[in-house]
KOLNU-152291 format. One record per residue (C-alpha): x, y, z; residue number from 1. Coordinates in nm, 4 decimals, decimal comma. Example, Ala and Ser with C-alpha at 12.3 -4.5 7.8 and 13.67 -1.06 7.14 Angstrom:
2
px = 1,2300 | py = -0,4500 | pz = 0,7800 | k = 1
px = 1,3670 | py = -0,1060 | pz = 0,7140 | k = 2
// end
This chain:
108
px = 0,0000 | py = 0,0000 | pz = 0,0000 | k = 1
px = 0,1328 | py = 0,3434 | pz = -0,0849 | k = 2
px = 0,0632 | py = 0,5582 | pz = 0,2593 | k = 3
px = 0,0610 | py = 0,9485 | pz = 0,1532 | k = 4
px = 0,1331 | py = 1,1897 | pz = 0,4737 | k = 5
px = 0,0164 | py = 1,5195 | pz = 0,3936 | k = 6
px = 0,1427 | py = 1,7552 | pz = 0,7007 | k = 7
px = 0,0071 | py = 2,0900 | pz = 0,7549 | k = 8
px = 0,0774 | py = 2,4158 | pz = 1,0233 | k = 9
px = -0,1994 | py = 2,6593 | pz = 1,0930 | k = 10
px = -0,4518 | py = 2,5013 | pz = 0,7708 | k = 11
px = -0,0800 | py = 2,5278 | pz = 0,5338 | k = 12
px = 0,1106 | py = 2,2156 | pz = 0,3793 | k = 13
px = 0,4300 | py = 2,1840 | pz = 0,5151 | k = 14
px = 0,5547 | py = 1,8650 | pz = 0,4240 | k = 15
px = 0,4176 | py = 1,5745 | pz = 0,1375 | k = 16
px = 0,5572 | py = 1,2237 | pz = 0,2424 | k = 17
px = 0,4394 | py = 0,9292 | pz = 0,0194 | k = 18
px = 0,5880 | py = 0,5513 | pz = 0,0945 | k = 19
px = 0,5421 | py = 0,2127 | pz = 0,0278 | k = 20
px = 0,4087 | py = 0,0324 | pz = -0,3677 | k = 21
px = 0,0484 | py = -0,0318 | pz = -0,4121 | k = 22
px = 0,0679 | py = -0,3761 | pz = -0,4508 | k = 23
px = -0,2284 | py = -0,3790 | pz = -0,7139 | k = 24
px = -0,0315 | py = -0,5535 | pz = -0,9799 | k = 25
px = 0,2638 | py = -0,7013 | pz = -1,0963 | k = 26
px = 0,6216 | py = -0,4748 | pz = -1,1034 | k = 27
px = 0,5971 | py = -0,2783 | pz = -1,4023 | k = 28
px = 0,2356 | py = -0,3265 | pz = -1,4543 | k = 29
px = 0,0855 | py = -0,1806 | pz = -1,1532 | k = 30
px = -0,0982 | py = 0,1502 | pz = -1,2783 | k = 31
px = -0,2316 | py = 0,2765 | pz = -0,9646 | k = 32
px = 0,1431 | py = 0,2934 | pz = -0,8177 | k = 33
px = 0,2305 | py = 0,4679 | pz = -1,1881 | k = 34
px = -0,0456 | py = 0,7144 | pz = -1,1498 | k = 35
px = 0,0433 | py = 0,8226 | pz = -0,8065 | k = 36
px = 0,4035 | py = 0,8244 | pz = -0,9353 | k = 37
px = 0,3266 | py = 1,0480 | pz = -1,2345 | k = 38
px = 0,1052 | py = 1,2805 | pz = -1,0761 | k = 39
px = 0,2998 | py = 1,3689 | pz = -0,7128 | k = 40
px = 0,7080 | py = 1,3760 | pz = -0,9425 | k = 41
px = 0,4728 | py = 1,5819 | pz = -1,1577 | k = 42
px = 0,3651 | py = 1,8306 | pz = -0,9041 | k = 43
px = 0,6780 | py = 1,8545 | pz = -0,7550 | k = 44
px = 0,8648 | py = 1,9113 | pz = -1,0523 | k = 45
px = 0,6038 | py = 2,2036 | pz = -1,1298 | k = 46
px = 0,6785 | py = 2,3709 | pz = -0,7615 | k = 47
px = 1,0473 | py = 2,3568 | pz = -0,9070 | k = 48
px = 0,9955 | py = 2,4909 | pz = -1,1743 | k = 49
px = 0,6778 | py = 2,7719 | pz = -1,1725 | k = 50
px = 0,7460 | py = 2,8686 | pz = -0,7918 | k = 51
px = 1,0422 | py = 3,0468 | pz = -0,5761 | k = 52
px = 0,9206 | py = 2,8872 | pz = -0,2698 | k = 53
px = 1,2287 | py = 2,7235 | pz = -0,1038 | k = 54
px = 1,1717 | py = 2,3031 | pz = -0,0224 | k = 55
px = 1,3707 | py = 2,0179 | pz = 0,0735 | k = 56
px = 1,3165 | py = 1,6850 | pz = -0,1006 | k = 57
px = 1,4326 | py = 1,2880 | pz = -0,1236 | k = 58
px = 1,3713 | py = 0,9765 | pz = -0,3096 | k = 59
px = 1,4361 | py = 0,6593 | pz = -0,2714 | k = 60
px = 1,6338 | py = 0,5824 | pz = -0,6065 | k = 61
px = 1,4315 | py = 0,2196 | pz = -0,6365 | k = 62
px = 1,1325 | py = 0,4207 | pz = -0,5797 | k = 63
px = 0,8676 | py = 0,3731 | pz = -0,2721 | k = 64
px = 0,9316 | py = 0,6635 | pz = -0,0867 | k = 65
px = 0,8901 | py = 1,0414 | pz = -0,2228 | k = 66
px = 0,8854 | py = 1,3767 | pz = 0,0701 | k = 67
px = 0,8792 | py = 1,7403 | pz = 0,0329 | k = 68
px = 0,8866 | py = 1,9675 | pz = 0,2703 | k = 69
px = 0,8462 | py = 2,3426 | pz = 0,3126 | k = 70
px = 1,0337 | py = 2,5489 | pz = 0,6116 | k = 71
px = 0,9166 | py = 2,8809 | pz = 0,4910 | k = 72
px = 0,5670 | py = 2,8400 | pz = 0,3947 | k = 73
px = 0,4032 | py = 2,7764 | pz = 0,0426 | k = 74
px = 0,2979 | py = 3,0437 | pz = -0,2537 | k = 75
px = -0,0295 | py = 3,0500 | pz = -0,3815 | k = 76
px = 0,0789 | py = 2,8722 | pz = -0,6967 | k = 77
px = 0,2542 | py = 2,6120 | pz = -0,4811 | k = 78
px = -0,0931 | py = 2,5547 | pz = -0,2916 | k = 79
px = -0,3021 | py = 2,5346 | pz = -0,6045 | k = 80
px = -0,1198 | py = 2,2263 | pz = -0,7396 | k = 81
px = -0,0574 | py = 2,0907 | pz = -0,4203 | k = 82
px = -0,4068 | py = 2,1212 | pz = -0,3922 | k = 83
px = -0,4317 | py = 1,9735 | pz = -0,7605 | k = 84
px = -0,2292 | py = 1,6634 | pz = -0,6645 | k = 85
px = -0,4366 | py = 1,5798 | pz = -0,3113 | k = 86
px = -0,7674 | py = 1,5798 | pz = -0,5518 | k = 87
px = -0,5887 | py = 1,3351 | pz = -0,7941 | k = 88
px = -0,4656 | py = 1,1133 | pz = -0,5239 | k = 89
px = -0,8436 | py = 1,1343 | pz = -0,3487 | k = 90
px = -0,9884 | py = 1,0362 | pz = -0,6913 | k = 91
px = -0,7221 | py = 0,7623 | pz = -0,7254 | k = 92
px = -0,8038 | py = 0,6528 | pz = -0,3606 | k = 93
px = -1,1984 | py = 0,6433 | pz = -0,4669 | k = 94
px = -1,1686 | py = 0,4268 | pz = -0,7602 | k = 95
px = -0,8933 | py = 0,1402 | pz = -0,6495 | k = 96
px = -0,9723 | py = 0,1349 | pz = -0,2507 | k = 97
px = -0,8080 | py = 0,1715 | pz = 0,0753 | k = 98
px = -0,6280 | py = -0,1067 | pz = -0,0023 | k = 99
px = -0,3822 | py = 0,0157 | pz = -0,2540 | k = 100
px = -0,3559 | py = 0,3900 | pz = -0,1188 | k = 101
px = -0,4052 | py = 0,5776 | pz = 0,2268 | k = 102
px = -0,4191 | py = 0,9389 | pz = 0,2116 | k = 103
px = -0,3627 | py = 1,0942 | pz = 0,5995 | k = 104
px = -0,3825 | py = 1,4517 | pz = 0,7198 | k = 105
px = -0,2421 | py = 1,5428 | pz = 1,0116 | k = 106
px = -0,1705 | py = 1,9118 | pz = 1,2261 | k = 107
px = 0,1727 | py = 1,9489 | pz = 1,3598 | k = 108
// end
């Protein structure tokens, strides 16, 4: 199961931590782990590159475990794809089940 972490401060993202493989198919032909792939390197590539903010981030190189975290707060552009990704993942989360996904929010 892929478990994403999505931290926030005061109602604002300030770190995305996603780990673990779905487990819904096969290596190489599991498309709900290639969706979440695509969409959350997506959105953090598009921070990188269509924001200033300032973040920290790490991958595992065999994949499994993504984070990103913000120490100085996030743009508006930075929350409106965050925001972008979190409805993709939900949607993913809908249509495969609990069982291949967990999305958690939690204050700290």
């Amino acid at each position: 199961m892929i478990s994403v972490v999505i931290s926030k401060h005061n109602n604002e993202i300030v770190n995305v931590s996603l780990d673990g493989h779905a487990g819904y198919a096969d290596h190489g032909q599991d498309i709900v782990c290639a969706a979440v792939s695509v969409l959350v390197i997506n959105t953090f590539n598009s921070i990188e590159q269509f924001t200033d903010d300032a973040f920290s981030s790490e991958a595992a190189e065999d994949g499994g475990y993504m984070t990103m975290a913000f120490p100085d707060g996030i743009s508006d552009k930075s929350k409106l794809l965050l925001d972008s990704m979190i409805l993709g993942l939900d949607e993913i989360q809908k249509q495969y089940g609990d069982e291949y996904i967990s999305l958690q929010y939690k204050e700290v």
